[in-house]
TORKOL-4160 file (C-alpha; in steps of 0.2 Angstrom, whole numbers, padded with zeros to 4 digits, m for minus):
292
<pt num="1" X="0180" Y="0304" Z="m0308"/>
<pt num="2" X="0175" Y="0296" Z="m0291"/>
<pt num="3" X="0185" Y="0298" Z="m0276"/>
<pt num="4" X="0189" Y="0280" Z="m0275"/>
<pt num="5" X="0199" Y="0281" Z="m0294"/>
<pt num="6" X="0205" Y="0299" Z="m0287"/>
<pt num="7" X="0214" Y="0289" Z="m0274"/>
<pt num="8" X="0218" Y="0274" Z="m0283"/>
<pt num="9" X="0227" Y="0284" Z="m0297"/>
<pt num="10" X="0236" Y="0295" Z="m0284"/>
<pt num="11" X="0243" Y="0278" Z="m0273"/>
<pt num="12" X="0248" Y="0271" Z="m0291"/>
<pt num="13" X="0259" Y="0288" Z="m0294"/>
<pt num="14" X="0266" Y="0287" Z="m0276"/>
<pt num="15" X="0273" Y="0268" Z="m0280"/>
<pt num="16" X="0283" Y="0274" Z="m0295"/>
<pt num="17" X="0294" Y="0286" Z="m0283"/>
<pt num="18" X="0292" Y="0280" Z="m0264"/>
<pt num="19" X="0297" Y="0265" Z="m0254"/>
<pt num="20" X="0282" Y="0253" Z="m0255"/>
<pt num="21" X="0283" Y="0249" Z="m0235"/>
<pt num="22" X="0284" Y="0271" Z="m0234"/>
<pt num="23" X="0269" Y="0280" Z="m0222"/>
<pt num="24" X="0266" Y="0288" Z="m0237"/>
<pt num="25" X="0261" Y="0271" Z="m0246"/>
<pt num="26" X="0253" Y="0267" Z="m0231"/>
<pt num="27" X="0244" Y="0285" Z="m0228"/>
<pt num="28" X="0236" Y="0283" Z="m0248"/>
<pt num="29" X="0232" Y="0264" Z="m0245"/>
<pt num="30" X="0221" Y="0270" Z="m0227"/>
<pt num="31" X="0215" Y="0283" Z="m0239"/>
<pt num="32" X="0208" Y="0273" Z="m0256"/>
<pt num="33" X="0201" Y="0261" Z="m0243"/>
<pt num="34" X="0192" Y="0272" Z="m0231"/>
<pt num="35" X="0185" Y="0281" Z="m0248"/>
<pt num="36" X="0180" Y="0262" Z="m0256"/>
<pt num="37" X="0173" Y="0255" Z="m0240"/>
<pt num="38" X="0161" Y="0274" Z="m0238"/>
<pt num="39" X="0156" Y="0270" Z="m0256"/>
<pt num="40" X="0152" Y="0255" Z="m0253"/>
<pt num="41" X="0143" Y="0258" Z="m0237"/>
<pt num="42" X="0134" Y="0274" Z="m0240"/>
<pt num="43" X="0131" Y="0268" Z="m0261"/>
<pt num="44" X="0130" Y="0250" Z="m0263"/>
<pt num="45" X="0117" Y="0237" Z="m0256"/>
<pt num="46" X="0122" Y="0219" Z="m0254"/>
<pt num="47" X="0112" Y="0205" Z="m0264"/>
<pt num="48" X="0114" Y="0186" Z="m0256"/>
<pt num="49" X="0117" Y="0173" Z="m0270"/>
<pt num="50" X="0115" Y="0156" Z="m0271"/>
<pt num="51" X="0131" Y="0150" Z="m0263"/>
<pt num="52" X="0136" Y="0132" Z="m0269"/>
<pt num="53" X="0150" Y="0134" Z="m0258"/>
<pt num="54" X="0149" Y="0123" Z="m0240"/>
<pt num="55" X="0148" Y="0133" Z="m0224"/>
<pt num="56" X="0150" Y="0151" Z="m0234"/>
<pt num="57" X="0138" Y="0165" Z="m0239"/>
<pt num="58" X="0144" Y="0175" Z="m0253"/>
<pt num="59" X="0133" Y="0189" Z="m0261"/>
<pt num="60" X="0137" Y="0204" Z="m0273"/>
<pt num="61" X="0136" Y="0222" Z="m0269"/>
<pt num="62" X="0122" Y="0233" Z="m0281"/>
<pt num="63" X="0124" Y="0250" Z="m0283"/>
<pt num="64" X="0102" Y="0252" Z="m0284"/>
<pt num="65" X="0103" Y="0267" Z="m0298"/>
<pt num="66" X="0110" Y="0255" Z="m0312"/>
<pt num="67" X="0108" Y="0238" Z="m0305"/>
<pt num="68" X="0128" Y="0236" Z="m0307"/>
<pt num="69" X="0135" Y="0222" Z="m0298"/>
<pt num="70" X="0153" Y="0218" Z="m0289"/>
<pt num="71" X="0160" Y="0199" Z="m0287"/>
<pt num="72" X="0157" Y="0189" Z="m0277"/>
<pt num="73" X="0158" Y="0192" Z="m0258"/>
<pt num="74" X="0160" Y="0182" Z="m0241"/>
<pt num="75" X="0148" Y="0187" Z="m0231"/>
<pt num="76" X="0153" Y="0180" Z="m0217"/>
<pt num="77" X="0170" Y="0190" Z="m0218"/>
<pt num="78" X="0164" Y="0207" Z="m0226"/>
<pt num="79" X="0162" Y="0223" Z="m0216"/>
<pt num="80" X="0163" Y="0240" Z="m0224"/>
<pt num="81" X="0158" Y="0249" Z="m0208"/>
<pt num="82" X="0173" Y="0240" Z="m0199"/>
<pt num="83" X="0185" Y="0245" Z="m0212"/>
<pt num="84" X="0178" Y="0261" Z="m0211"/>
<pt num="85" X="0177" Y="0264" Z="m0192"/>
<pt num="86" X="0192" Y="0258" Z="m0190"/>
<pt num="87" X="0202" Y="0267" Z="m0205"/>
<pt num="88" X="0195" Y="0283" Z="m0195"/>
<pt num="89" X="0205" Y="0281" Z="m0179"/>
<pt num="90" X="0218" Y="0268" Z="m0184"/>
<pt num="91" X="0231" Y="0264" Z="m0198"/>
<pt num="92" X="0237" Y="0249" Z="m0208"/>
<pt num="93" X="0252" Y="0248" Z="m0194"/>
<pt num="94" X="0240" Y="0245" Z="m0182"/>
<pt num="95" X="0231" Y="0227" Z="m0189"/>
<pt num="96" X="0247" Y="0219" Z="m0182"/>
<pt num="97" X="0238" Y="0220" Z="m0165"/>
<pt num="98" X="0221" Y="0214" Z="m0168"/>
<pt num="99" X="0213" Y="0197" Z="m0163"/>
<pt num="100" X="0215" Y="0185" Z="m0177"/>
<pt num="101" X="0198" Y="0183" Z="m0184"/>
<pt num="102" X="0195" Y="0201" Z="m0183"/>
<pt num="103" X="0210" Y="0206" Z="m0192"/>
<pt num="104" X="0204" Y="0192" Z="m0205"/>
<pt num="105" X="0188" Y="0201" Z="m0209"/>
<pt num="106" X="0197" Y="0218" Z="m0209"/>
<pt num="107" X="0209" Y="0213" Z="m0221"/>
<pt num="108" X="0196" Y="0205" Z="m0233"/>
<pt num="109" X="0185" Y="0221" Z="m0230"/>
<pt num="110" X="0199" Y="0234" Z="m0234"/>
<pt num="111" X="0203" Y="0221" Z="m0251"/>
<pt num="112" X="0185" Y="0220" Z="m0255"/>
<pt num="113" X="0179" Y="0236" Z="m0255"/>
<pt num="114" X="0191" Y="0244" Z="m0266"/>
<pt num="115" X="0188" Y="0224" Z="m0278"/>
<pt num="116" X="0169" Y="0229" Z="m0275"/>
<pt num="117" X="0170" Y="0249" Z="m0280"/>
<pt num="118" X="0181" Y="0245" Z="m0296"/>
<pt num="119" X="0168" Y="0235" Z="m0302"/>
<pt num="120" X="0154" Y="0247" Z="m0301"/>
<pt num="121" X="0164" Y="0263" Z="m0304"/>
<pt num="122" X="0174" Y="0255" Z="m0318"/>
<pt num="123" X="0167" Y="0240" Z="m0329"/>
<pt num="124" X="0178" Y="0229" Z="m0337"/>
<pt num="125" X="0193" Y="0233" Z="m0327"/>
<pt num="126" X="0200" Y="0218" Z="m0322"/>
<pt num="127" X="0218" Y="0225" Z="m0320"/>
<pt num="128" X="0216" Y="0239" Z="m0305"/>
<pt num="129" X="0213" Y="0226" Z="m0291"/>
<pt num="130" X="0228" Y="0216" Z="m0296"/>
<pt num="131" X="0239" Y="0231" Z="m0293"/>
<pt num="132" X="0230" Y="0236" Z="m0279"/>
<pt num="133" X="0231" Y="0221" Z="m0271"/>
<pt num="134" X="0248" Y="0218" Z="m0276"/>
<pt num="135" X="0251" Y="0233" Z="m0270"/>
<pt num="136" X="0242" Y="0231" Z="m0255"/>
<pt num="137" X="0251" Y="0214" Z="m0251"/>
<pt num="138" X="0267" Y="0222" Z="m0256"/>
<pt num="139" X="0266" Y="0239" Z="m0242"/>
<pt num="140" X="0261" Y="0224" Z="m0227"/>
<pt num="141" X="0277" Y="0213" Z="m0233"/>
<pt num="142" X="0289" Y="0230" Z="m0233"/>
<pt num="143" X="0282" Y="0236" Z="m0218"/>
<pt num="144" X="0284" Y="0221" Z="m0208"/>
<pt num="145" X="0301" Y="0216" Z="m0214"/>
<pt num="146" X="0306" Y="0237" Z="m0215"/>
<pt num="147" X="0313" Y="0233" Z="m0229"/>
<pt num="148" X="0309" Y="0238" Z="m0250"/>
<pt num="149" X="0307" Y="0225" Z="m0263"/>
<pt num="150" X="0315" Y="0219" Z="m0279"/>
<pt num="151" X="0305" Y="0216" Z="m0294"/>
<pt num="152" X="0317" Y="0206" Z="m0300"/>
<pt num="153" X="0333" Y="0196" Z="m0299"/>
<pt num="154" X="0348" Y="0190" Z="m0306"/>
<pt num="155" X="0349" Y="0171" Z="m0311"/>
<pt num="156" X="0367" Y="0161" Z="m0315"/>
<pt num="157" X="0367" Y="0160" Z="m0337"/>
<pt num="158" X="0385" Y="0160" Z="m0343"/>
<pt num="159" X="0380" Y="0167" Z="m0361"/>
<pt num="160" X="0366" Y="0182" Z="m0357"/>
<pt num="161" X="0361" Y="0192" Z="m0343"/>
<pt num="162" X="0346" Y="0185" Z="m0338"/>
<pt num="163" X="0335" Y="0193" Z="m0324"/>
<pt num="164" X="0319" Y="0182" Z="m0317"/>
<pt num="165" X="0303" Y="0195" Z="m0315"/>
<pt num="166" X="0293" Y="0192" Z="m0301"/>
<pt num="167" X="0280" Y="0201" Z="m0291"/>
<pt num="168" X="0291" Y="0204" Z="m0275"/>
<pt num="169" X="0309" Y="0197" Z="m0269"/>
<pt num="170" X="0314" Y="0203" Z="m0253"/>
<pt num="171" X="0334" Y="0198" Z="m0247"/>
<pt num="172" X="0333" Y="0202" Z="m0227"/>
<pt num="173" X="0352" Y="0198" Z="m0229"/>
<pt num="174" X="0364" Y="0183" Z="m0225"/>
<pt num="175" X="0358" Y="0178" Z="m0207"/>
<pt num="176" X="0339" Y="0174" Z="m0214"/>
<pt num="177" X="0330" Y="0165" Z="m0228"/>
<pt num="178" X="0326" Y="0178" Z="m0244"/>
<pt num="179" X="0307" Y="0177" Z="m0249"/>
<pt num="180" X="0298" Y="0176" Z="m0265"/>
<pt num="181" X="0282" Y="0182" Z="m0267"/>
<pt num="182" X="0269" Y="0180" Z="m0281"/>
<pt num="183" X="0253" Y="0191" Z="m0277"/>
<pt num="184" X="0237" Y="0185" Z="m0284"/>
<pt num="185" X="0218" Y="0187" Z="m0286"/>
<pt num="186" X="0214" Y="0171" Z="m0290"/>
<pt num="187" X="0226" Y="0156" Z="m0297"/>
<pt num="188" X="0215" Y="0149" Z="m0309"/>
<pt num="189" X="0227" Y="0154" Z="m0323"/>
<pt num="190" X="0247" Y="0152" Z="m0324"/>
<pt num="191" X="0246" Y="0147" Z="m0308"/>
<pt num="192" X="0260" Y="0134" Z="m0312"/>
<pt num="193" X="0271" Y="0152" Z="m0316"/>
<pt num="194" X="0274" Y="0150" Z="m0297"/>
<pt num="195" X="0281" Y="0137" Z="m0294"/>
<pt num="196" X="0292" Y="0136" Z="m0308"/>
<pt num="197" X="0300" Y="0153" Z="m0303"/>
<pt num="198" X="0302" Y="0144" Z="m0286"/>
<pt num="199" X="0311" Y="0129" Z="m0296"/>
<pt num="200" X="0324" Y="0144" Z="m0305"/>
<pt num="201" X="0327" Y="0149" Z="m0288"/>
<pt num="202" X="0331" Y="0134" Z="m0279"/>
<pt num="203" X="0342" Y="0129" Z="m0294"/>
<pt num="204" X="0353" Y="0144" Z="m0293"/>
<pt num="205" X="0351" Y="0147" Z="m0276"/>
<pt num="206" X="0349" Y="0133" Z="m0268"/>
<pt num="207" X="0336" Y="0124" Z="m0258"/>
<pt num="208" X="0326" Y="0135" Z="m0243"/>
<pt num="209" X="0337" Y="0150" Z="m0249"/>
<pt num="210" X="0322" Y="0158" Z="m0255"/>
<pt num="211" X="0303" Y="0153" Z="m0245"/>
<pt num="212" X="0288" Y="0153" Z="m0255"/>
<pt num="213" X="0274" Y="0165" Z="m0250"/>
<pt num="214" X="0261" Y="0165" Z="m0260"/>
<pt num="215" X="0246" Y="0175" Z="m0256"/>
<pt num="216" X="0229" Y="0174" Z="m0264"/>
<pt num="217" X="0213" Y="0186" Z="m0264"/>
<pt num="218" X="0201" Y="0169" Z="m0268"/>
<pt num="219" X="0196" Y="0158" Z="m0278"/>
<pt num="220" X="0177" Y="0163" Z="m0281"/>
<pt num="221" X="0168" Y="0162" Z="m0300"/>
<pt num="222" X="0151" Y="0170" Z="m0300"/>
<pt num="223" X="0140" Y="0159" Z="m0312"/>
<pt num="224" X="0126" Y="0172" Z="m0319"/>
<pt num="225" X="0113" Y="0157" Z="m0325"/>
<pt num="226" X="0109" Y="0153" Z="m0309"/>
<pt num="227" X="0115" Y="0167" Z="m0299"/>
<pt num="228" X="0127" Y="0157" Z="m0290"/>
<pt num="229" X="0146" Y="0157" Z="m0282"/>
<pt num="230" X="0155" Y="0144" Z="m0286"/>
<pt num="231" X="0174" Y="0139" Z="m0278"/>
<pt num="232" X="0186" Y="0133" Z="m0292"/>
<pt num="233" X="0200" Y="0122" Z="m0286"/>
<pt num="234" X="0214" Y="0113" Z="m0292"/>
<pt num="235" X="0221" Y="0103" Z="m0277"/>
<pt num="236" X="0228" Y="0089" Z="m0287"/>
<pt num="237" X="0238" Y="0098" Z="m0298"/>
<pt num="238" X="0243" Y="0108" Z="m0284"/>
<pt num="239" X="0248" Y="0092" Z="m0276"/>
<pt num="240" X="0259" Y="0088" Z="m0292"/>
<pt num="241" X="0267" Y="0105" Z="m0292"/>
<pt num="242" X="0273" Y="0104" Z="m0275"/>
<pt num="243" X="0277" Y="0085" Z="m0277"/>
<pt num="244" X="0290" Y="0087" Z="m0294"/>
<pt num="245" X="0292" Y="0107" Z="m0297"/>
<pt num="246" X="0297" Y="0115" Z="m0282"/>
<pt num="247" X="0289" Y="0116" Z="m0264"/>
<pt num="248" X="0281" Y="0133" Z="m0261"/>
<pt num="249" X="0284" Y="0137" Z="m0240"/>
<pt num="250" X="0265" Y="0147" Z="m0237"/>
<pt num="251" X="0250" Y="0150" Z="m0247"/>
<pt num="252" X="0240" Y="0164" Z="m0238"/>
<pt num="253" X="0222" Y="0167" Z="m0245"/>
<pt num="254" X="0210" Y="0183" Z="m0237"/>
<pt num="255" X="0196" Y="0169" Z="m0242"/>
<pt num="256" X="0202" Y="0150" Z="m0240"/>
<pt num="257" X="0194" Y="0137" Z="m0250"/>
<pt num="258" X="0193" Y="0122" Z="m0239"/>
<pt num="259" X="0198" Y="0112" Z="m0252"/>
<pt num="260" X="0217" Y="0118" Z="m0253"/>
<pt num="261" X="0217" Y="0119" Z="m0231"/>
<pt num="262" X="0216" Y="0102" Z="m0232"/>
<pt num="263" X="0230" Y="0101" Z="m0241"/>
<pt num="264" X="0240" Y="0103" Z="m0226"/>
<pt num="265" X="0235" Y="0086" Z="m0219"/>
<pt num="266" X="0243" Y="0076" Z="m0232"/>
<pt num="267" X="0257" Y="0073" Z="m0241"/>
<pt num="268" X="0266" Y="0084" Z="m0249"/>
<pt num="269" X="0260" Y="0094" Z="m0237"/>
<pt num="270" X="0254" Y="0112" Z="m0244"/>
<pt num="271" X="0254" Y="0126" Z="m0227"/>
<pt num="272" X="0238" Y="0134" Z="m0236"/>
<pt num="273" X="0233" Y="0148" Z="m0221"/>
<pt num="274" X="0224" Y="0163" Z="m0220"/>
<pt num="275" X="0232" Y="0180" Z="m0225"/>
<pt num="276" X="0231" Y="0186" Z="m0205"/>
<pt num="277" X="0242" Y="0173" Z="m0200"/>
<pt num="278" X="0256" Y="0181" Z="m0209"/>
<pt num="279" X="0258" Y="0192" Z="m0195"/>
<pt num="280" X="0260" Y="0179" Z="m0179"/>
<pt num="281" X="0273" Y="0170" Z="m0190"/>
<pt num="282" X="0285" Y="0183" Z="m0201"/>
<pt num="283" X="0299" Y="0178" Z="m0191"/>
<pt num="284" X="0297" Y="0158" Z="m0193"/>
<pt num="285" X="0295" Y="0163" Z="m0214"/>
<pt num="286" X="0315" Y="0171" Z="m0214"/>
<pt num="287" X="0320" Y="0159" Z="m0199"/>
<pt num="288" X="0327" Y="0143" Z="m0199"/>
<pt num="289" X="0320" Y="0128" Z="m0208"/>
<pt num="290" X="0306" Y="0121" Z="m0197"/>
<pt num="291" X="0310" Y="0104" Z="m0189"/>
<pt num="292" X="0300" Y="0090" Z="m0195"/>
């Protein structure tokens, strides 16, 4: 077994008996990603593909001994030797303080290398990332808000006891808004599951009681016929979603299409940002409503 699933398999262990937002989440989440972006580094090459996405470069990393491939990749945004470098000196808590573009690409470095490794080291796989990334995700949201996370809640039914399952619920008390939040790869499937918990929430709860955050890794399709990347989006039904289901507060991707950023510019008016931004506005997500 490599290091990289070595790592993974002792982080996924820790999360069944510690705090997500712990050092010791974040000591095993420095360590998976320091040994995936090394792998990746040291082992892998990257290979540019046809991009038929405007104003990005994506490309796959090749491990050369088998000609195995990863997803697709942003180019622009990808740095295993930043990740690296900076995983040697420095820790997840430290992100916070980075310049905003530069903790973009170290957050979609950190994400990617472990997406990239997975590929390559375990074919097929297509459930690690999403719990790494969840978990990921999860640890940032904990460790910002110092606060552990619900799986799950309680809803009103006068004949059962019913309990909603999401990814993470976190109730910072009676003085700030609670937040819901979905963690995702891509949203390409179910992705109406969110905003239908969101609907649950706001009828039981009420409206603005619980924020939105939904958080996506991207929304890239490699298309092997013509060794291409591809962005599949959906900003219409999105629209439609946020119009007559429930209005989500923040969508954060680590690789925005431009296709849901514009969303922002019309009505209903869908804040799509990226991930980094999260940490400049935590406080405005369990503050009051923002004024119009």
């Amino acid at each position: 077994m490599h290091d990289v699933q070595k790592q993974y398999k002792a982080l996924t262990n820790l999360t069944k008996t510690t705090d997500l937002g712990s050092q010791a989440i974040a000591e095993k989440l420095e360590r998976l990603c320091s040994e995936a972006a090394k792998f990746a580094a040291e082992e892998l090459t990257i290979e540019e593909v046809n991009s038929k996405v405007p104003g990005k470069r994506y490309g796959v990393l090749r491990r050369p001994s088998d000609g195995k491939r990863s997803r697709p990749i942003n180019l622009d945004r990808y740095n295993a030797l930043l990740a690296e470098d900076f995983l040697k000196s420095k820790g997840l808590a430290d992100i916070e303080d980075l310049e905003a573009n530069e903790r973009s690409c170290l957050l979609y470095s950190m994400v990617m290398s472990f997406c990239a490794a997975n590929d390559i080291l375990k074919s097929g796989d297509k459930k690690s990332p999403g719990t790494f990334f969840e978990i990921f995700v999860g640890h940032l949201f904990s460790a910002k808000y110092d606060l552990n996370p619900m799986k799950h809640i309680q809803v009103l039914n006068l004949d059962a006891d019913s309990k909603l399952p999401t990814d993470f619920i976190f109730d910072l008390g009676p003085e700030k808004s609670k937040i819901h939040l979905p963690i995702k790869l891509s949203t390409r499937e179910r992705v109406v599951q969110v905003w239908a918990h969101q609907r649950v929430l706001d009828g039981v709860f009420g409206t603005e009681r619980f924020k939105g955050v939904l958080v996506i890794l991207a929304e890239t399709n490699y298309q092997g016929k013509d060794n291409s990347v591809v962005e599949v989006c959906l900003p219409q039904q999105w629209a439609v979603y946020q119009m007559f289901i429930a209005r989500m507060f923040r969508v954060y991707y680590l690789d925005v299409p431009e296709k849901y950023r514009s969303l922002s510019k019309q009505y209903p008016f869908i804040q799509v940002r990226d991930f980094a931004d999260f940490f400049d506005e935590a406080d405005k997500i369990v503050g009051p409503p923002e004024a119009p």
